[in-house]
N, C-alpha and C positions, 0 to 999 in steps of 0.2 A: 504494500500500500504506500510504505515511504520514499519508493524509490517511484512508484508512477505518481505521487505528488510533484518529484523532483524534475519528470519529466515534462507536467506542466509549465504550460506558457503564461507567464503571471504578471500585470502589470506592475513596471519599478514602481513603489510606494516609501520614497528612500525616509521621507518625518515619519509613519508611523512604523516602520523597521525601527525607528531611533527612538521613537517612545516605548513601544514592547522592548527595545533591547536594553535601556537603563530601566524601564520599571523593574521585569522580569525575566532579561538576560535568554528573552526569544528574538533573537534577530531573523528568523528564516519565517518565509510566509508560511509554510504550512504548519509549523510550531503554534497560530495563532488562528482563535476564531472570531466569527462578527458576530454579536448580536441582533437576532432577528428581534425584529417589529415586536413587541408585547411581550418580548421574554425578559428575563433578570439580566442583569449585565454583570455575572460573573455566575461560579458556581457555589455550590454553599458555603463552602468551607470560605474560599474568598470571600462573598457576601456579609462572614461574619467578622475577618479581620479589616474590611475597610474602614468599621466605625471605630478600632483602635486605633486606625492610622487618623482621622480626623479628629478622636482625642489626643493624642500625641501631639499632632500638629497644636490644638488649644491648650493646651495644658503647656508646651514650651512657649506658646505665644506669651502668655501668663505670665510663667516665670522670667521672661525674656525681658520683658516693659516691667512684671516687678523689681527685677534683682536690677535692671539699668537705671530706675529710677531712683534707685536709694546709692548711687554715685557719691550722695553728697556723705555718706556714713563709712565709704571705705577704709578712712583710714582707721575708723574707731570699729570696724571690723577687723583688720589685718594687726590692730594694738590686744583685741581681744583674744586673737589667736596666738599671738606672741606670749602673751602672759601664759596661756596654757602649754603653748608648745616649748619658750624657752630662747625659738628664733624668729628671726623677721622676716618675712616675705610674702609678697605682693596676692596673698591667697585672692582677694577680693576681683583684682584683673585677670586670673588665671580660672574663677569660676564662670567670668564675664564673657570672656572668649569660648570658654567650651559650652556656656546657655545658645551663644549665637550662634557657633555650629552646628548645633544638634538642632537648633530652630532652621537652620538653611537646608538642615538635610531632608528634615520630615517634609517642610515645603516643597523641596524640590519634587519630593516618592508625592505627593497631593498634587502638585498640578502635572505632574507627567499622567495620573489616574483620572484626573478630569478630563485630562488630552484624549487619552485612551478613549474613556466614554463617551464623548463627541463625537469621536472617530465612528461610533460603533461597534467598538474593541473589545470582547469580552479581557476580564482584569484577571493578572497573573501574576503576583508578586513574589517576586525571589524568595527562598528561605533567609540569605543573607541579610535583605532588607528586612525580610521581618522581625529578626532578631535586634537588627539596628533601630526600629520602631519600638520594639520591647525596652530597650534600654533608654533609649527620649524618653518615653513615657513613662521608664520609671525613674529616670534621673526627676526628670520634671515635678513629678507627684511628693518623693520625698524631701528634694527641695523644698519645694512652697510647704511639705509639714514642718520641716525643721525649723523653717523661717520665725511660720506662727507659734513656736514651741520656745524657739528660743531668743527671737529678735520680734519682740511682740509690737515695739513700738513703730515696724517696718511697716505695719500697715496701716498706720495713720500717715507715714510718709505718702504710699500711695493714693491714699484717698486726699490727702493735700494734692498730688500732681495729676488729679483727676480735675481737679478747678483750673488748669493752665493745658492741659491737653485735652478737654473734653471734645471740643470746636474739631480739634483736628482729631483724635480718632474717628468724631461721628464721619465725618470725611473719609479717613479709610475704608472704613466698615463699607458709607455705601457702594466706594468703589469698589470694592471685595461683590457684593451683590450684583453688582452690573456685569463684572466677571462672569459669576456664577449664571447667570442668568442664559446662556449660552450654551453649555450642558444639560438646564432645565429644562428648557424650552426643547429642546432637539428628543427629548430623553422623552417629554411629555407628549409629544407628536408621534414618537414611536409606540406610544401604548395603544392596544387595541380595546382597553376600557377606559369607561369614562372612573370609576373608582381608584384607577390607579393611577389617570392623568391629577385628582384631585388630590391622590396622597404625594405625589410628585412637588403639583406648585402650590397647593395649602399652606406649607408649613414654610415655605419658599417667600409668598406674600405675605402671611404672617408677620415672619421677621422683617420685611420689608417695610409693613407699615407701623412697625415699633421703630424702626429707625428712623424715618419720616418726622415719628410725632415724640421721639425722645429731646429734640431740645429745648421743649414745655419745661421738662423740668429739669435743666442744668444752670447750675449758679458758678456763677466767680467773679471775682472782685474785682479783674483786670477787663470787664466789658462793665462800663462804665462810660459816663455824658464827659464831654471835653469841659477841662476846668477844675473837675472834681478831685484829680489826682494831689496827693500830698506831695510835700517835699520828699525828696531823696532819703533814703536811711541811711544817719552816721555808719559808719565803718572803724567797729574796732578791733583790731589784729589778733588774735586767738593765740596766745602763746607768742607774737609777734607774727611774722610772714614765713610760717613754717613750712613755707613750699619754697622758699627763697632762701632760707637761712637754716643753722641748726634753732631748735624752737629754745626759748628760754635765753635767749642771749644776748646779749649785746647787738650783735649783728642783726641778729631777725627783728628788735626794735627797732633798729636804725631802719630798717626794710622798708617797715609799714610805714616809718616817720615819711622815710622819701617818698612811697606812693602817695602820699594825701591821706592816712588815716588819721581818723578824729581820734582815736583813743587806743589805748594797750591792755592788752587782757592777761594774767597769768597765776602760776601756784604759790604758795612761799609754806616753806617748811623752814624750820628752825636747829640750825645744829645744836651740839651736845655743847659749845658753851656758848651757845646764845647768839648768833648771828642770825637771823632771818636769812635767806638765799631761796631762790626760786628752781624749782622741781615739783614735774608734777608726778612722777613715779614714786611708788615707795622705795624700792631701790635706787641704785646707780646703773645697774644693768643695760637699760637699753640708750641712754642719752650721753654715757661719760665711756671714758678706757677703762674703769675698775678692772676689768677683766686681767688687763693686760698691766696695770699698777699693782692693785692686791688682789691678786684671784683667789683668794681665800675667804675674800667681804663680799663678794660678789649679790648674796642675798641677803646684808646686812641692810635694815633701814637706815636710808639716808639720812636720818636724823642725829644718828648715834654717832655721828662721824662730827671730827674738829673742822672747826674752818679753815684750819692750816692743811689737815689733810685733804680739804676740797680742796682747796687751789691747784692741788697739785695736780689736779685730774684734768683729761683734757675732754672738752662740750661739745666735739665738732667734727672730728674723723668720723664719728658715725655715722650723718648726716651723707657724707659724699660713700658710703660704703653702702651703705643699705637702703637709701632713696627710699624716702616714705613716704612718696604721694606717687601714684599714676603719671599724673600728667604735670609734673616739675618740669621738664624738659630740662637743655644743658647750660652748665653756670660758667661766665666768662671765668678766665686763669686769676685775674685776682681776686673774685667772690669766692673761688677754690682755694686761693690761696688763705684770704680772711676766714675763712669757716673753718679752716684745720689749726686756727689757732686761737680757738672760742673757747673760753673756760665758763665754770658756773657763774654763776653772777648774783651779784650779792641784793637785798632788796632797798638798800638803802640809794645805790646805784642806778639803779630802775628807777625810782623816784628822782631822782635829781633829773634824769634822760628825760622823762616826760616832763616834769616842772620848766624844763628849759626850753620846750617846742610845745607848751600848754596843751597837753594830751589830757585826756579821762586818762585814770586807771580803774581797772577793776582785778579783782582777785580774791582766789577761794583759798581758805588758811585751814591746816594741815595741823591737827591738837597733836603737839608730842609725844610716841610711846611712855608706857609703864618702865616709870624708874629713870627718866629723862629730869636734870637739874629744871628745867622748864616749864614743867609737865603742867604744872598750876600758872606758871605765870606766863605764858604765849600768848594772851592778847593784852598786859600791857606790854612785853616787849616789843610786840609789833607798833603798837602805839607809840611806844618810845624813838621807836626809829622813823620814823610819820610826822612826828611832832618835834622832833629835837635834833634830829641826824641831820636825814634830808630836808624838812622844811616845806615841802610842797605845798603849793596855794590849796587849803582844802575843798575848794569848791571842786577841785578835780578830782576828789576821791569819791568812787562808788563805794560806799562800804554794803556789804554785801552779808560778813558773818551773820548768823541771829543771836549769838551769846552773848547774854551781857548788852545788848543794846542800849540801853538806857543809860549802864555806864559809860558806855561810847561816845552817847550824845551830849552829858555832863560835862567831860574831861576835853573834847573834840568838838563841839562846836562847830558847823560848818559842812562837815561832808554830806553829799546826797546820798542819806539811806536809802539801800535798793534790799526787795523782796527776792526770793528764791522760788516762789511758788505765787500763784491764785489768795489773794484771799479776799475777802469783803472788804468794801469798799471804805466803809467805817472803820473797820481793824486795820485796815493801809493808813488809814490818815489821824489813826489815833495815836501811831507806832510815828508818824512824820516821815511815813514813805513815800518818796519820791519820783523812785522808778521801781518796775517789777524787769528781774531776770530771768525768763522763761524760756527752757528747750521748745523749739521750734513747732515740733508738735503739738504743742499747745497753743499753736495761733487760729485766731478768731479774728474776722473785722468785728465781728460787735463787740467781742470783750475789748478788745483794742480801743474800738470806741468809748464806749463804757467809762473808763479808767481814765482817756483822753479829757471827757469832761470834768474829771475829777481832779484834772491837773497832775494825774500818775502816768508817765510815758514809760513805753515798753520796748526790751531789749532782746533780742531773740540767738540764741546760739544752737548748732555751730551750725551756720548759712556758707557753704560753699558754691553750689553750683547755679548759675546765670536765673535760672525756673523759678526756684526756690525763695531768691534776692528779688524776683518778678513779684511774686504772690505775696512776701511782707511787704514790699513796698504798696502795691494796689492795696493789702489790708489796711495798712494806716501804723504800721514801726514806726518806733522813731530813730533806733536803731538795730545794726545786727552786730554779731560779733563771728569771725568769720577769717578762716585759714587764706583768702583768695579775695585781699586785699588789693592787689595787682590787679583783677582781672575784673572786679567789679565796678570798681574805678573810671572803669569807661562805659558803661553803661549810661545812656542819657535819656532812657526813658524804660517802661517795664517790657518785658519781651512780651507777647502775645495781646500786649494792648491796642482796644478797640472800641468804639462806640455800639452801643446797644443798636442801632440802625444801621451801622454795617455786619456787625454778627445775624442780624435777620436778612440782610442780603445776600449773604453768605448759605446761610442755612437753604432760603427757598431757592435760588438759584439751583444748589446741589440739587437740592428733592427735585425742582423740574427737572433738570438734565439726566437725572440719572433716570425719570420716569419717562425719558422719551427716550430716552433708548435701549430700557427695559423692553418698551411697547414695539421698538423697532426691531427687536431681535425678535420676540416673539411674533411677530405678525410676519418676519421675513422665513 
């Protein structure tokens, strides 16, 4: 039978040779059948694994736009895996590249399957490919578990960057239908029932006119009347410009000083005899050489340690060894040169640096271990060095601790008390708070609002990527605190902003066009 197939005369069909042969590795015609008019288009067994291969396909879409859109948490993902693992490296960009591939692949095995069935093609999928569909779809599956089990706050990231990409998904999407619409259509005309033409485009149009009528109900801040938009939100440097510098240093201030940041963000821990210095590890491990000075302190708290022994450590070879952001890109020969010779830096230091280019500071204070000379007294020694060392104008200091507040406000006079969390409006202004400190997730234009009239402006960390910087600014920030000081910098307006009349022009426009030539495939 196979050799008088061979003997046949068969018309060249060299594109669907090429879709049978990357689907399921039949390049020869007679390896392959057509679906007649009213039959299934494949066989059981196939029939049952197409709709893994269209979960697979969704499920890494999924993961693909969740795990991209939380860019702006990599690096406080790759620090979390550090801490457990011990080293540094770029997990965050290495799971980012294999979601994409495995989304490029299952795409690819889905539209070669659509081609097919256009074609007419009964579906044949490789073993190989099905097994590569089994692992997308279970890479994918226990991803998004692991996410929500163990990075809970990731999906308040995405439903924030659901208010800045809504506009344009619903745009993909209907292109995705217009697509589709082409196999349907073809698929529905082949049926010799009227029951199966309705199971074909029912659920076809369905989703179609959910898409239609989904931007009823979509909100975001940055589709707004011209006029309304606030001013810009300050920019204060998160550990300084830690994409620029080693973080905590001399240098990464001087970073953010030179891009235009309004204010300086960082830790202070207190050594063993009483120096305030800035760290925000409990170790020395990942930011200093201990390793390579006393490898035997290596898990000692920083605290424990003299000032004379910090000095001696160096802040800044690590910086160029182990590159801790994605997208630092490369530093000219003397920022190489100046970062491999960054030591700790002391916090009295820090204050004089901002005092002298009238910066904000802000910073989170580090209570000394058990049996530390200090241990009761760390915040007046921080005080002391505040008030007596450096001198700094205190209208620049956010004071930010909650202990002891009121003696803070007695002794110090003058700094803007900032909140760490939400609280009532009346317990912010009975406390004399100023500003609230809030991780990002916690942004609200109303509560923003809110607080606004109350004369309580809010500051939002950590804002790195462009979207993110979009969607506080359209809320109504008044600042963010943010590693990509540099790059936000040039931003002269919110990304994705638009007036509520052009977002409705946008939207009907889409819905006609894609409905006329929905109607035009079908009727042709």
């Amino acid at each position: 039978v196979v050799r008088r197939r061979w003997l046949q005369s068969y018309k060249h069909q060299p594109f669907i040779s090429c879709l049978a042969g990357f689907y399921g590795c039949r390049w020869r015609r007679y390896q392959r059948e057509r679906t007649e008019p009213g039959k299934c288009c494949c066989k059981t067994r196939e029939c049952m694994f197409f709709p893994l291969l269209v979960a697979a396909f969704c499920f890494s879409l999924v993961f693909l736009y969740t795990w991209g859109e939380g860019k702006n948490d990599y690096n406080s993902f790759d620090w979390y895996n550090y801490g457990n693992l011990g080293f540094w490296f770029l997990w965050s960009l290495v799971i980012l590249i294999v979601a994409a591939v495995l989304f490029a692949y299952v795409s690819l095995l889905l539209v070669l399957a659509v081609c097919l069935l256009a074609e007419g093609q009964q579906l044949y999928l490789h073993w190989s490919h099905k097994i590569g569909t089994f692992i997308v779809l279970g890479f994918s599956i226990s991803s998004l578990f692991a996410l929500s089990i163990l990075w809970k706050d990731h999906q308040k990231t995405v439903r924030l960057s659901f208010q800045i990409t809504a506009p344009y998904l619903h745009i993909g999407a209907i292109a995705i239908m217009v697509l589709l619409s082409w196999p349907v259509a073809l698929h529905a005309i082949r049926a010799d029932k009227k029951v199966i033409q309705m199971i074909i485009v029912g659920p076809y149009l369905a989703i179609l006119l959910f898409l239609f009528l989904i931007p009823l109900g979509m909100y975001s801040p940055c589709i707004r009347e011209m006029g309304t938009l606030g001013p810009k939100p300050a920019l204060i440097g998160h550990r300084g410009a830690p994409m620029l510098a080693p973080e905590n240093t001399e240098m990464s201030f001087l970073k953010t000083i030179e891009h235009g940041g309004d204010g300086l963000e960082t830790d202070v821990t207190i050594s063993y005899d009483g120096v305030p210095f800035l760290m925000h590890d409990r170790t020395l491990r990942r930011t200093t050489n201990i390793q390579e000075v006393y490898p035997n302190d290596t898990d000692k708290d920083a605290a424990l340690f003299s000032w004379d022994t910090l000095q001696k450590l160096n802040a800044g070879t690590w910086f160029l060894k182990n590159k801790p952001f994605s997208g630092m890109g490369s530093l000219s020969e003397a920022d190489k040169n100046q970062a491999m010779n960054q030591s700790i830096y002391k916090l009295s230091n820090f204050l004089r640096l901002a005092d002298s280019h009238n910066k904000l500071v802000i910073f989170d204070l580090y209570r000394p271990p058990e049996k530390h000379p200090y241990r009761n007294l760390w915040i007046r020694r921080v005080l002391d060095v505040i008030l007596k060392e450096a001198k700094i104008k205190r209208h620049l200091v956010l004071w930010l601790h909650n202990t002891v507040r009121s003696f803070v406000q007695s002794v110090a006079p003058g700094f803007q008390h900032t909140m760490g969390k939400k609280a009532p409006i009346e317990e912010l202004l009975k406390n004399n708070i100023v500003k609230l400190n809030l991780v990002y997730t916690d942004m609200s234009s109303e509560d923003i609002r809110k607080y606004a009239e109350a004369n309580i402006t809010t500051n939002f960390y950590v804002v790195n990527e462009p979207w993110l910087f979009s969607l506080a600014w359209c809320a109504g920030a008044h600042s963010v605190t943010t590693n990509a000081v540099h790059l936000l910098k040039d931003l002269s307006q919110p990304l994705f902003l638009m007036t509520p009349q052009q977002y409705n022009i946008m939207w009907i426009m889409t819905d006609l066009t894609s409905a006329l030539l929905i109607s035009l495939i079908f009727a042709l």
